[in-house]
C-alpha positions as CSV (number, residue, x, y, z in Angstrom):
1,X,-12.1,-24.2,14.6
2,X,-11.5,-20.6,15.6
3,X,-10.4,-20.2,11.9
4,X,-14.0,-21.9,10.8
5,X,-15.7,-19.2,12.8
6,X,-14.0,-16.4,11.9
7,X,-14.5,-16.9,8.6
8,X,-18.4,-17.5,9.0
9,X,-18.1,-13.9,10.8
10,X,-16.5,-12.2,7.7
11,X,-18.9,-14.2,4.8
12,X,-21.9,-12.9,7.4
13,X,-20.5,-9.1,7.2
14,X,-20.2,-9.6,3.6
15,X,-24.0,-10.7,3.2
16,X,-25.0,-7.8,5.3
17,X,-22.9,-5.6,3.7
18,X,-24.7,-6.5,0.0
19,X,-28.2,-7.3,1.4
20,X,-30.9,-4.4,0.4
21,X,-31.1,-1.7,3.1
22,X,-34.7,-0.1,4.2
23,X,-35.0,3.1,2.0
24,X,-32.2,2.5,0.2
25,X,-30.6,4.0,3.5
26,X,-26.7,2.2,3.3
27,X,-24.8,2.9,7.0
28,X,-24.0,0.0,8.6
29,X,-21.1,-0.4,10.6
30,X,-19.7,-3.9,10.8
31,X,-17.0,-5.5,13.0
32,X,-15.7,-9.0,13.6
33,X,-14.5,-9.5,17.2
34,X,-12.2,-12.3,17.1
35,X,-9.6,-11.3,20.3
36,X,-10.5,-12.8,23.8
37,X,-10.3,-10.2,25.7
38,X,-12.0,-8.0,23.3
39,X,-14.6,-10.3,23.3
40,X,-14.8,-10.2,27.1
41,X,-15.0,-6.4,27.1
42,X,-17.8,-6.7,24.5
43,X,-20.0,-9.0,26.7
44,X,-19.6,-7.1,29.5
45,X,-20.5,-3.5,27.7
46,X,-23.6,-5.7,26.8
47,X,-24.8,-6.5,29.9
48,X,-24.3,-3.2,31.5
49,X,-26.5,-2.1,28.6
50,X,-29.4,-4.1,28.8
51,X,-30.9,-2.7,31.9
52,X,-30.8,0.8,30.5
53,X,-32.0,-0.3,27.1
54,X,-35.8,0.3,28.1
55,X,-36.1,-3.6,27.0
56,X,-37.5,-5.3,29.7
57,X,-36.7,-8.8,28.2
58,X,-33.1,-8.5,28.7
């Protein structure tokens, strides 16, 4: 299964790598996470983000 999503991950980065970009602007910076404990390290960066994010629906 972990195969299955990793490879939905990379056909996703692919699609956003091609799609049209806002005024032609082409920057983006893509990474599939597939390690545990990067994954873990991810989450929690994310959540000590979203308070200071100015986005109140966290």
């Amino acid at each position: 299964m972990k195969q299955v999503a990793t490879m939905a991950a990379i056909l996703m980065a692919a699609a956003a790598r091609t799609a049209p970009k806002a005024g032609g602007k082409d920057f983006p910076e893509i990474v599939v996470i597939g390690g545990e404990e990067d994954l873990k390290r991810n989450a929690e960066s994310m959540k000590s983000y979203a308070p200071r994010s100015g986005n109140e629906d966290y």
